[in-house]
Structures are given as C-alpha cells and as structure tokens.
C-alpha positions in Angstrom: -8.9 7.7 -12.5 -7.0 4.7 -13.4 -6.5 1.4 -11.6 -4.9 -0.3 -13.9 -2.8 -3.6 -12.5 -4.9 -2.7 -9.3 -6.5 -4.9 -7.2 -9.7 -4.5 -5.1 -11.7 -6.5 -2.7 -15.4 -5.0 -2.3 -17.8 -7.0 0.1 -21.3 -5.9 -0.8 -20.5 -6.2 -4.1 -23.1 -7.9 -5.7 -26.2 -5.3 -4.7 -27.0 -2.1 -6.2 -24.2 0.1 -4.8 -22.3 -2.5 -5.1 -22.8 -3.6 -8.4 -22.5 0.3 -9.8 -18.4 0.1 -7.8 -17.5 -2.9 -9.5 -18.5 -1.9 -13.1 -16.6 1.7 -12.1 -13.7 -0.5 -11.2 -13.5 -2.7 -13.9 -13.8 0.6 -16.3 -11.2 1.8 -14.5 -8.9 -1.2 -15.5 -9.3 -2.9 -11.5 -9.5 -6.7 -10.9 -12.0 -7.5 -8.4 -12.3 -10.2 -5.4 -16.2 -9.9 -4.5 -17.6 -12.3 -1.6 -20.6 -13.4 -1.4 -23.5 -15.1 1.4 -25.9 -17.0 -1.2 -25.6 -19.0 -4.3 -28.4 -17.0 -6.3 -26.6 -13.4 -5.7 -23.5 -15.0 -8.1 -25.3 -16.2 -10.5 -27.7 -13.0 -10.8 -24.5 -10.8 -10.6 -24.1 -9.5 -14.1 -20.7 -9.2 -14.3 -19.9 -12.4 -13.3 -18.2 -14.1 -16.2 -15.5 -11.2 -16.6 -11.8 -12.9 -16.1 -11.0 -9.5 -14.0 -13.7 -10.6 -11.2 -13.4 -13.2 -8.7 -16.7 -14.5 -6.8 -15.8 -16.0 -3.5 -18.6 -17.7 -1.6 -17.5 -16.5 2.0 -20.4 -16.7 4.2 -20.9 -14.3 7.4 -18.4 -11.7 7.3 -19.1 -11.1 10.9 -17.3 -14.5 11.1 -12.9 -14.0 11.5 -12.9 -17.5 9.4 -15.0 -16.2 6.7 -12.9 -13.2 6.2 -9.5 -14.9 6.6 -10.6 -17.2 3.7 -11.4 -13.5 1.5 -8.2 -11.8 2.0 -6.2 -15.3 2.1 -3.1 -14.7 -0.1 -4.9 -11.5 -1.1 -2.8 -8.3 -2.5 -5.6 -5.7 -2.6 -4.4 -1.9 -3.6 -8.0 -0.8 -2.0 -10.5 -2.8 -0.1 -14.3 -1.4 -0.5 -16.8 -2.5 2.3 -20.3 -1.7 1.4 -21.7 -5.2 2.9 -23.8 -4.7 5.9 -27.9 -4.9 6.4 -31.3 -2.8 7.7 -33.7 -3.4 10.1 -36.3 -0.3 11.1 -37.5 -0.6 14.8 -38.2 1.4 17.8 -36.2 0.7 21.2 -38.8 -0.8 23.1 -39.5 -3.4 20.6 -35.8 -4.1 19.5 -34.3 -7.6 21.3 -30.7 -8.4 22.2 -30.9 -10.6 19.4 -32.4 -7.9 16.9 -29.3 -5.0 18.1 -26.7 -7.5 18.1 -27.9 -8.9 14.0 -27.0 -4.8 13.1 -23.7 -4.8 14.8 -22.5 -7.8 13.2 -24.1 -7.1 9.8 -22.7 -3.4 9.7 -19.8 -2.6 12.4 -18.4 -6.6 13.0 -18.0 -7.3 9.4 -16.6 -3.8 8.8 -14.2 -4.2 11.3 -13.1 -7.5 10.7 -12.6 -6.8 7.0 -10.4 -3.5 7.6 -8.4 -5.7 9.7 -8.0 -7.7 7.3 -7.2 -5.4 4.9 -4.6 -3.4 6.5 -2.6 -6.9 7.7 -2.7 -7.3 3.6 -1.7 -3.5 2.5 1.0 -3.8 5.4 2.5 -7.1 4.4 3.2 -6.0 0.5 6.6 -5.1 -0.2 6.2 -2.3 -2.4 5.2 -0.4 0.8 3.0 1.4 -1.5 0.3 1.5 1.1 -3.4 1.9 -0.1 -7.3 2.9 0.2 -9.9 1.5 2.7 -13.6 3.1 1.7 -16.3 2.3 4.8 -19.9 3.0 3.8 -21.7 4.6 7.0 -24.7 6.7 6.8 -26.9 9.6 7.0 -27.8 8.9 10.5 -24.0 8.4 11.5 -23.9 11.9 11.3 -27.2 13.1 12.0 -28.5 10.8 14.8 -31.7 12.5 15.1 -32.7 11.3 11.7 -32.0 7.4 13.6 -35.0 7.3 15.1 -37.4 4.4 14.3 -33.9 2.9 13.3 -31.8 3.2 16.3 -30.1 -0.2 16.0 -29.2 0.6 12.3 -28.1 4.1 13.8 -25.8 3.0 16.5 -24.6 0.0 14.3 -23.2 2.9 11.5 -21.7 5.5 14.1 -19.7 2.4 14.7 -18.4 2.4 11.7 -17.6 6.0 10.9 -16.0 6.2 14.4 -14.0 3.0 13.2 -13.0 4.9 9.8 -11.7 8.1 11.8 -10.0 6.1 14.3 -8.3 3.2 12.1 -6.9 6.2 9.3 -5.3 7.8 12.1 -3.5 4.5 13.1 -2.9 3.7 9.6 -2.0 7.0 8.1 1.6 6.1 8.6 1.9 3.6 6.2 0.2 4.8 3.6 -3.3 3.8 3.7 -6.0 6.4 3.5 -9.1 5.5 5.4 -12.5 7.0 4.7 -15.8 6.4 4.7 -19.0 7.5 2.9 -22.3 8.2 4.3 -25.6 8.4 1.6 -28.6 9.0 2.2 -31.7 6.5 1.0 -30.5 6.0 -2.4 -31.8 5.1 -5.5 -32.8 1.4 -6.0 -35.1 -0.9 -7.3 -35.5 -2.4 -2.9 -36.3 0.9 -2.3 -38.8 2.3 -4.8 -40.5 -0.4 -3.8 -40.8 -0.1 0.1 -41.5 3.4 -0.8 -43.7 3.9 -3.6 -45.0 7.5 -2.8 -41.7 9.5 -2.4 -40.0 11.6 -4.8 -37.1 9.5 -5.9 -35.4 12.4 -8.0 -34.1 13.7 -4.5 -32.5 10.6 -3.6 -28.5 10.0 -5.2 -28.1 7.3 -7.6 -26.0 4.8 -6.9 -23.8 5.3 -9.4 -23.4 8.6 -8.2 -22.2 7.3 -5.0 -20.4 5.1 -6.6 -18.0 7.5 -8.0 -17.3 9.5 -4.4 -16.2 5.7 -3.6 -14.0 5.1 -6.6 -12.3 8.6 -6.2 -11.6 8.2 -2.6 -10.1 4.4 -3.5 -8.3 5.5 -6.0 -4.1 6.5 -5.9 -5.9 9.9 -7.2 -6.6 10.3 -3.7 -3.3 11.3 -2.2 -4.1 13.2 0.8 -8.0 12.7 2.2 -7.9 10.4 5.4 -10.6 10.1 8.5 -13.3 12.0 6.3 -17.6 10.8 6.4 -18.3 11.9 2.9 -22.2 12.8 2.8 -23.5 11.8 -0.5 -27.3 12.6 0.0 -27.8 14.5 -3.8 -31.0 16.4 -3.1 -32.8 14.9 0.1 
C-alpha cells in the first residue's frame, strides 16, 4: 500500500492503536495531522519530531470548535478516528452524567469529525473522493458481551450504525466509509488492569493497525458500510 503525497488526519493518534497507524502511515509515505487533549501526550509521542507529522493541540473533540480548528484548511485523502474513551459500569450505578461522558467521548467526537471530514473530501477539486476508518467494537456487534459496560456498548453501536449509514450517503462521491471493531487488544493499559489473562489471544495493535491502513488506503477501491472484527484469537 502506498500513500505517497497523501494526507491523513487520525484523532487518537497518540495512544497505542494509534501510535502503531501513524508509524504504518508514515511507512507508507503519508503526512499526518494528529490532535491532541494534553500537553504530556505530544511530548511523549515518539514520532513527534518527523516533518511529515503535525501535532495540533485541539482539545474536546466532542466540541464543533475544536474540530473545526483540526480540519481548518485541511486536505485529508483519509481521516482515521480511533479517539474515544472507557468507562465499565452496570446500569443501575451509571449517572446521566457518566452515559453522556461515553457518547461524547466515542459517538459525538466520531461524528463531528466524519463531518468534518467529508465537508473536506467533498470540497477538493480533484473529486478524487477518499477513506473514512471508524473504530467501533466487539460489543457493537455482540451486545451481549456489553454487559458491565453498557454505556461503552451503546456509545460504540453508535458509531458503527454512523459508519453504515454515513458510507451509504457518501458512497457517491467517492468516499468509502468503514469501521473496525477489535476486541481487548494488546497494550501496556491493559496488561496492566488485567494481569492474569492470556494476552496471546488478544490482537496486537499493530495488527489492527494494518486492517485500518488497508481499508484507508486507495487500495481499497470497493469496501464501504463494513464493521471489520479484528479480535485475533479471543
């Protein structure tokens, strides 16, 4: 896959997943515009001092300013949304506050940076259309397995039902809109809130990683409205 003279915006980029789509990106020959919420994720973010990436403090991407200021003058060929948050809890002991803090995290920011996206892709005048990647997950597509987690859960069918819907509005002009869905994956967060498990069942995340790439990439010339599992052995 090349993306050569390519441009892509990821949000989420600076955390594990993250991190393993940018170094696939920049491999690939991509420039990068990756936001970012606090000070201390730049200046840990390892590839920070390439002249291919840009590091744009944007704040809460919930937030229509915020992400306006992202995609301001923006050209992107793909636009890669990993950013989005966790929080386990039962019904009975999940707030307004508490449900609401998942769907802005996950489905708000998702959908205000698609928006955002597509007004981008559209405006170009090479017409060349391009690649939206959602991250849902397991849960989106197996609800059971959303128990204990139910805000999480309802906050990622969100998205995925966003991805199916926006790549059939889209399809049109050229931009293919999918999503993936992992399981737990393989980071350092969650060996450690998980000591005991067998971690050779879970996907890496550059593993994941490369279902992204692929589907972002002008490789991708026909796949639209798809929830990719990528849950490797569990």
């Amino acid at each position: 896959m090349s993306f050569t003279n390519k441009h892509v915006v990821v949000t989420g980029g600076t955390g594990a997943l993250g991190t393993a789509v940018v170094n696939g990106l920049l491999k690939a020959g991509a420039s990068c515009t990756i936001p970012y919420r606090h000070e201390s994720e730049a200046q840990h973010f390892i590839s920070r001092a390439n002249p291919k990436v840009t590091l744009i403090a944007a704040g809460d991407l919930a937030d229509e300013a915020a992400v306006a200021k992202l995609f301001e003058g923006a050209k992107p060929w793909a636009s890669i949304h990993i950013a989005g948050g966790f929080a386990p809890g039962n019904v009975s002991d999940t707030d307004k506050a508490a449900l609401m803090a998942q769907l802005d995290s996950n489905l708000v920011s998702c959908f205000l940076c698609c928006r955002a996206a597509v007004k981008a892709m559209a405006g170009q005048i090479t017409g060349l259309g391009g690649r939206i990647v959602n991250v849902a997950a397991r849960p989106a597509l197996e609800p059971r397995l959303g128990a204990g987690m139910t805000a999480y859960t309802i906050a990622k069918s969100g998205v995925a039902a966003l991805t199916i819907a926006l790549a059939e509005e889209v399809a049109k002009q050229g931009i293919l809109v999918n999503a993936v869905a992992p399981s737990i994956m393989d980071t350092p967060a969650n060996r450690a809130a998980m000591p005991k498990t067998d971690v050779d069942k879970w996907p890496k995340v550059e593993e994941v990683a490369a279902t992204i790439l692929f589907l972002a990439s002008p490789d991708n010339k026909v796949t639209r409205g798809a929830i990719v599992p990528v849950y490797g052995k569990a």
